[in-house]
Backbone bond lengths (Angstrom), bond angles and torsions (degrees), N, CA, C in turn:
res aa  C-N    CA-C-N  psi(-1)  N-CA   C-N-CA  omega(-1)  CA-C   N-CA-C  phi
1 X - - - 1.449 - - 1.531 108.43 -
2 X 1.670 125.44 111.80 1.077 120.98 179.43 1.373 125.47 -71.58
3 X 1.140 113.49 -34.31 1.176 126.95 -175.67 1.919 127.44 -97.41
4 X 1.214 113.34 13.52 1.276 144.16 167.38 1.398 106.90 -29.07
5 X 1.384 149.66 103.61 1.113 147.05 175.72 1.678 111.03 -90.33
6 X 1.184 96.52 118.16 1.559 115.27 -171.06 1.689 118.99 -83.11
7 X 1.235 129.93 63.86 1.665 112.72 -173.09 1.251 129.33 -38.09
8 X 1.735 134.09 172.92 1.165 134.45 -156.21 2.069 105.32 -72.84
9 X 1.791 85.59 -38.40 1.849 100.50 -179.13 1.471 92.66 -49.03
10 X 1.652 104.77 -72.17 1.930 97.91 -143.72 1.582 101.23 -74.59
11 X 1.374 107.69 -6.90 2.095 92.89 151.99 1.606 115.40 -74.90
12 X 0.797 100.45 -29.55 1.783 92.21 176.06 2.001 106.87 -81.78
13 X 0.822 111.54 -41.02 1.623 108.68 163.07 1.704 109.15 -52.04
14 X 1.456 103.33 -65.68 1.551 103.41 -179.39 1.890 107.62 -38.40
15 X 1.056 106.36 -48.03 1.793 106.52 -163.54 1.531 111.67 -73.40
16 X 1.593 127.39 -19.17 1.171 133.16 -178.03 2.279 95.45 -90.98
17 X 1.282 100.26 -22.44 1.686 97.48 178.05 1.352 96.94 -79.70
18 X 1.778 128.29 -40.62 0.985 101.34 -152.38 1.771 107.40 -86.37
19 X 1.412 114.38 -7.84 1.369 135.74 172.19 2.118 99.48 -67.98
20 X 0.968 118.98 -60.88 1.342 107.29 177.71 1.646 106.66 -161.27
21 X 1.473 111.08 115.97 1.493 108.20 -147.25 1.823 84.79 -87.25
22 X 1.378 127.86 -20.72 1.567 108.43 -170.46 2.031 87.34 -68.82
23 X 1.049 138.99 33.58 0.999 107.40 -163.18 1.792 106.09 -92.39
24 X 1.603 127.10 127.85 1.102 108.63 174.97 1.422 145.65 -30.11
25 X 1.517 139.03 140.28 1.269 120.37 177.91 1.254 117.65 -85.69
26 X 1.249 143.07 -14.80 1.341 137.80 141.28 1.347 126.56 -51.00
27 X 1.564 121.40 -32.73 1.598 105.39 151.15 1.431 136.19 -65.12
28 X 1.594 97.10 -12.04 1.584 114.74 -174.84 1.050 86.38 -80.92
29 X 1.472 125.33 -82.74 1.714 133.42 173.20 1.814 106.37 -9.25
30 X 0.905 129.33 -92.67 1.453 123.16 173.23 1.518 127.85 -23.27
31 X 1.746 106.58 -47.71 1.587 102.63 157.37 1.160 134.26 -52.28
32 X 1.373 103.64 -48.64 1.662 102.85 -163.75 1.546 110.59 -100.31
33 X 1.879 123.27 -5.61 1.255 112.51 158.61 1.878 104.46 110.91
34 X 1.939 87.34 14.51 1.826 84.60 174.01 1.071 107.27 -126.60
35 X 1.764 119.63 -160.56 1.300 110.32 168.94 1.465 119.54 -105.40
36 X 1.515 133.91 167.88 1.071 115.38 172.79 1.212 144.21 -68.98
37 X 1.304 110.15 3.24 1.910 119.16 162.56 1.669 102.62 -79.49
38 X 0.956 89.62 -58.12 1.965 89.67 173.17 1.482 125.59 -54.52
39 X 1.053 115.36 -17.51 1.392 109.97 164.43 1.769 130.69 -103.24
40 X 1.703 79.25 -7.46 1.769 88.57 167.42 1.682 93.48 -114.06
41 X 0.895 142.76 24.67 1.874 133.58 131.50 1.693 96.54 -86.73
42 X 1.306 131.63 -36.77 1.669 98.83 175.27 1.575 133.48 -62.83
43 X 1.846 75.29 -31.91 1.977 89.26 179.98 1.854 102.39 -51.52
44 X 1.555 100.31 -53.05 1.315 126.57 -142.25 2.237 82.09 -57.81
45 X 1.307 100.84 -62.39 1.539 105.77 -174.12 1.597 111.32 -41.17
46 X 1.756 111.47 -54.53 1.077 112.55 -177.32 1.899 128.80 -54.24
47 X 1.243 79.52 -27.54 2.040 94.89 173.10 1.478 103.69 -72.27
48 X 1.132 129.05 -45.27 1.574 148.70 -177.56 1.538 107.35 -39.91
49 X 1.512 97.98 -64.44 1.480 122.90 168.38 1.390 132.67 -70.86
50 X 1.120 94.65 5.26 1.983 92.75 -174.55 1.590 116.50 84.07
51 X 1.462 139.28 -13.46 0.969 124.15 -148.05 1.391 90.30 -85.14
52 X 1.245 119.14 -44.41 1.679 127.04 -174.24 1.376 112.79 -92.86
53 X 1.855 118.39 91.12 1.689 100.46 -174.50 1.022 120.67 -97.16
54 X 2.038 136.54 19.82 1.145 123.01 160.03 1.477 97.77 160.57
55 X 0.936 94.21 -175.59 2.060 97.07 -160.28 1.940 90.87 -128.89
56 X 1.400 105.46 156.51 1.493 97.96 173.28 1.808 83.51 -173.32
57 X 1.761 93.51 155.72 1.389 105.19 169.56 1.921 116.65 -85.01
58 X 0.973 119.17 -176.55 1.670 116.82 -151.10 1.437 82.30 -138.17
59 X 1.313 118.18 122.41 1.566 105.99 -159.32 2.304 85.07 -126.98
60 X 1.176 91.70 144.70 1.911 103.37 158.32 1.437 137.31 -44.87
61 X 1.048 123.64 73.23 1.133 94.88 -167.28 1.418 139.15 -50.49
62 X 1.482 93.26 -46.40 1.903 113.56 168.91 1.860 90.45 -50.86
63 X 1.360 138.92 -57.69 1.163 118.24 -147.44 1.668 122.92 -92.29
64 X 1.627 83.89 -0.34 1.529 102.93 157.04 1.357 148.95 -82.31
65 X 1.440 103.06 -6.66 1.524 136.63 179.62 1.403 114.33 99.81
66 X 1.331 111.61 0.37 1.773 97.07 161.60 1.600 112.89 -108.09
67 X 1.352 96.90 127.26 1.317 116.16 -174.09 1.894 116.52 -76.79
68 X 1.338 102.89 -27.69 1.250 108.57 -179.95 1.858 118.34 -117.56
69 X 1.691 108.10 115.93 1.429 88.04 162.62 1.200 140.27 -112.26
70 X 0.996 165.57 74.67 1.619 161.48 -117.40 1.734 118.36 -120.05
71 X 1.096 117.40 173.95 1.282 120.19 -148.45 2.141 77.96 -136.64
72 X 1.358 118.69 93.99 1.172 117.37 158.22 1.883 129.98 -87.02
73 X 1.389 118.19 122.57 1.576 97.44 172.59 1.359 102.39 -125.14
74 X 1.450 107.78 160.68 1.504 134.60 -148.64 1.834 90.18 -119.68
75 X 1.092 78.74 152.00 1.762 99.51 174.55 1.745 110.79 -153.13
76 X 1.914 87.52 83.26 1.564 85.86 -167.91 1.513 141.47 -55.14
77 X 1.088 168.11 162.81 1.245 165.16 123.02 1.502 112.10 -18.43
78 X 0.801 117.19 145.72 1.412 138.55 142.92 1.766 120.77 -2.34
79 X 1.292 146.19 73.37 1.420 137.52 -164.63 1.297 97.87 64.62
80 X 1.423 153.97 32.10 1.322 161.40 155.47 1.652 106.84 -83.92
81 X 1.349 117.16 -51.89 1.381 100.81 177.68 1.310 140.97 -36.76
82 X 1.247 105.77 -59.21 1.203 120.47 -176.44 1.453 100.44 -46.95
83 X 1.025 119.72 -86.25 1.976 123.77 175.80 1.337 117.48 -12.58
84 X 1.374 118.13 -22.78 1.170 134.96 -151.99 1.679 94.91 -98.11
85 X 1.121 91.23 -67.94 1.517 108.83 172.62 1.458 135.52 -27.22
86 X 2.047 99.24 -46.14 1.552 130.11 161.85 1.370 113.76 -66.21
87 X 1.523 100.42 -20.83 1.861 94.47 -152.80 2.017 95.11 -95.01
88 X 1.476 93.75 -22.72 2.139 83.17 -147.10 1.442 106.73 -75.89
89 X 1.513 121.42 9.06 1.170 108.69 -171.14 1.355 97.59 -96.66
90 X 0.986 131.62 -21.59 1.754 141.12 163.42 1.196 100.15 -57.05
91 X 1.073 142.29 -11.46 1.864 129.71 -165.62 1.713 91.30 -111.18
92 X 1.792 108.77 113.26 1.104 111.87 160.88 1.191 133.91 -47.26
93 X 1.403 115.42 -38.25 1.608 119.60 -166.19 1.609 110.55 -67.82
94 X 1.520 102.82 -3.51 1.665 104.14 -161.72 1.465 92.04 -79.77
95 X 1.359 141.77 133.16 1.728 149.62 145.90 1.458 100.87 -70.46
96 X 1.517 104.44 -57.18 1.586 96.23 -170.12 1.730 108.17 -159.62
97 X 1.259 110.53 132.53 1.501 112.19 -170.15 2.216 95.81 -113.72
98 X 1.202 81.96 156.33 1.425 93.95 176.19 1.695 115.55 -141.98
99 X 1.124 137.96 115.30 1.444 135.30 141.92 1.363 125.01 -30.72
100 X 1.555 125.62 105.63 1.459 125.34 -167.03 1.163 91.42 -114.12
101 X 1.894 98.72 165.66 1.520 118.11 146.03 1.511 116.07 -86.33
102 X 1.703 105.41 167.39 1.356 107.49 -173.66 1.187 125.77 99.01
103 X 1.430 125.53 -155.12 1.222 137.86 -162.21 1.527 114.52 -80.35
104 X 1.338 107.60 -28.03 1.640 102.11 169.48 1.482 90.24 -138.34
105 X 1.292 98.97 167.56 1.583 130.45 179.87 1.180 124.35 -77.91
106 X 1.259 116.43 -51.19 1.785 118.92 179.32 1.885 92.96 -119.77
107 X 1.403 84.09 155.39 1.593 127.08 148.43 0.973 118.87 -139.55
108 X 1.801 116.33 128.78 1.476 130.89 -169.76 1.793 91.51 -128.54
109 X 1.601 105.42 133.76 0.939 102.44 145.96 2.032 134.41 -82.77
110 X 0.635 120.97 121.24 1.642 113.91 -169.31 2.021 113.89 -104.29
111 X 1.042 99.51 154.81 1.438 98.60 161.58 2.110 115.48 -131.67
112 X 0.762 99.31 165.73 1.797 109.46 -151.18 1.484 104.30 -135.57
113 X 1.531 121.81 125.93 1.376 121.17 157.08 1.281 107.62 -67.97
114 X 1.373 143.70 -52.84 1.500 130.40 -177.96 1.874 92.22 -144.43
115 X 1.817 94.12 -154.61 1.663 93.11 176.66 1.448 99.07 -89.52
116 X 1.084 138.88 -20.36 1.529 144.23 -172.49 1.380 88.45 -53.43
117 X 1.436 123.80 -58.24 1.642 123.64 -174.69 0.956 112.49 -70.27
118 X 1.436 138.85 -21.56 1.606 148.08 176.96 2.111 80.91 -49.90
119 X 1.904 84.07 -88.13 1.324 101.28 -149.67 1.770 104.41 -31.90
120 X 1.500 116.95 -39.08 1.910 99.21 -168.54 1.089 84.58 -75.81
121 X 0.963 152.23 -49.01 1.653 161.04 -154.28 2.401 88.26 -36.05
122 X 1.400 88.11 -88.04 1.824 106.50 175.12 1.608 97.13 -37.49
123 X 1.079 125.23 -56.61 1.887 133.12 178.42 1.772 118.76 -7.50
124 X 1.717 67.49 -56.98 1.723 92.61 -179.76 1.508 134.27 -83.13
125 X 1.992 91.36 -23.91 1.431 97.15 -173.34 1.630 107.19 -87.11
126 X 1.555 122.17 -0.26 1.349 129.29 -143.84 1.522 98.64 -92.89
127 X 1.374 114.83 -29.20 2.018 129.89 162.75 1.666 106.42 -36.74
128 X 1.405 103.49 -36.96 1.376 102.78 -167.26 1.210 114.79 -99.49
129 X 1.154 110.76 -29.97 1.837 111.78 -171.33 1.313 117.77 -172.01
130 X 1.258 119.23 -150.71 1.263 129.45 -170.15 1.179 91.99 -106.33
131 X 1.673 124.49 156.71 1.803 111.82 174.50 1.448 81.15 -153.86
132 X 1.469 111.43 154.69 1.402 148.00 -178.51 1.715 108.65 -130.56
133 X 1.098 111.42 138.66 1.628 130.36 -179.17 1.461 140.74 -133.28
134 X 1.161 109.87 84.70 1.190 129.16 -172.79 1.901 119.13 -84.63
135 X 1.163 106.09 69.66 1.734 109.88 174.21 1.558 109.68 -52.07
136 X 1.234 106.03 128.51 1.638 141.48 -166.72 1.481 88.23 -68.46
137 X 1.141 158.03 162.98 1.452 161.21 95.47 1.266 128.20 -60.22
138 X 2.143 107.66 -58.61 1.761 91.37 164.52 1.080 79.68 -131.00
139 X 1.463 104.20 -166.63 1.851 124.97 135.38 1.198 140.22 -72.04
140 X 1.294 141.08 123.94 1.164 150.39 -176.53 1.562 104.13 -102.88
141 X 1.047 117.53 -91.28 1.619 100.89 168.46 1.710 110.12 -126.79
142 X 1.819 102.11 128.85 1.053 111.71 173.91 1.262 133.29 -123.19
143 X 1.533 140.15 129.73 1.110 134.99 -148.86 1.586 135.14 45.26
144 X 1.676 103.41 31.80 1.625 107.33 -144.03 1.744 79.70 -74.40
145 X 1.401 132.47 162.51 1.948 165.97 172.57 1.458 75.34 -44.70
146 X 1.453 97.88 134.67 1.518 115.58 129.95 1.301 103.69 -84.83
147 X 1.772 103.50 148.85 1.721 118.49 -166.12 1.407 94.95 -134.38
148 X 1.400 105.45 170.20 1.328 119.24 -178.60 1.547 98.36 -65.45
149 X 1.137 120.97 153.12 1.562 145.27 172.14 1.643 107.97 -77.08
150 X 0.840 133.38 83.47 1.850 125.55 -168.73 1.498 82.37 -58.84
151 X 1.270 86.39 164.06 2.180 118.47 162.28 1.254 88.48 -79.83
152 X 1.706 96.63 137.58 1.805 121.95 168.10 1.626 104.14 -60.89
């Protein structure tokens, strides 16, 4: 729903989910000045509606065993996309792929046990296109809240 009008409450609910979604609704309830049935019928509406599409844990990468994460983009070939398209959800290393404008087609974020896994990693993506590799160093901002939009 594009046009979904968000009130001032379930933005202040939204920002305590997007801060830590196991977070109780009676502690939410106490923040924002309701009770805790009422703030799990906003959750409950907002899931209804699309605004809220799912909860997930935020996992390490380093402490998960991949040591490397990088940000690869593709610049497909010629009738290559599409294949591409079928194929990347099978490729573990992918976190998150996106359809761009411009000069290449995809950006994937990836994660990597070392460069040995980089290099087969590119091996595979090289059928399809051209690929570029940009290894991550830290975070600067990650997963930061979508917030309310103020009036200009």
């Amino acid at each position: 729903m594009l046009n979904t009008k968000i009130d001032a409450l379930n933005w202040k609910i939204l920002n305590f989910l997007q801060q830590n979604a196991r977070e109780s609704f009676a502690n939410i309830a106490r923040k924002v000045g309701l009770t805790a049935p009422a703030v799990a019928e906003r959750v409950k509406k907002m899931e209804d509606i699309g605004v809220i599409t799912g909860y997930k844990a935020v996992l390490s990468h380093s402490h998960t065993g991949f040591q490397l994460k990088a940000i690869i983009t593709l610049r497909a070939f010629m009738g290559k996309l599409k294949p591409f398209l079928e194929a990347v959800n099978s490729y573990e290393e992918v976190v998150n792929c996106y359809r761009i404008t411009g000069n290449e087609n995809i950006i994937m974020m990836v994660v990597l046990k070392d460069q040995f896994h980089l290099e087969k990693f590119i091996d595979k993506l090289i059928q399809y296109g051209e690929t570029r590799t940009h290894i991550i160093l830290s975070d600067v901002v990650s997963n930061a809240p979508i917030r309310k939009k103020e009036s200009v």
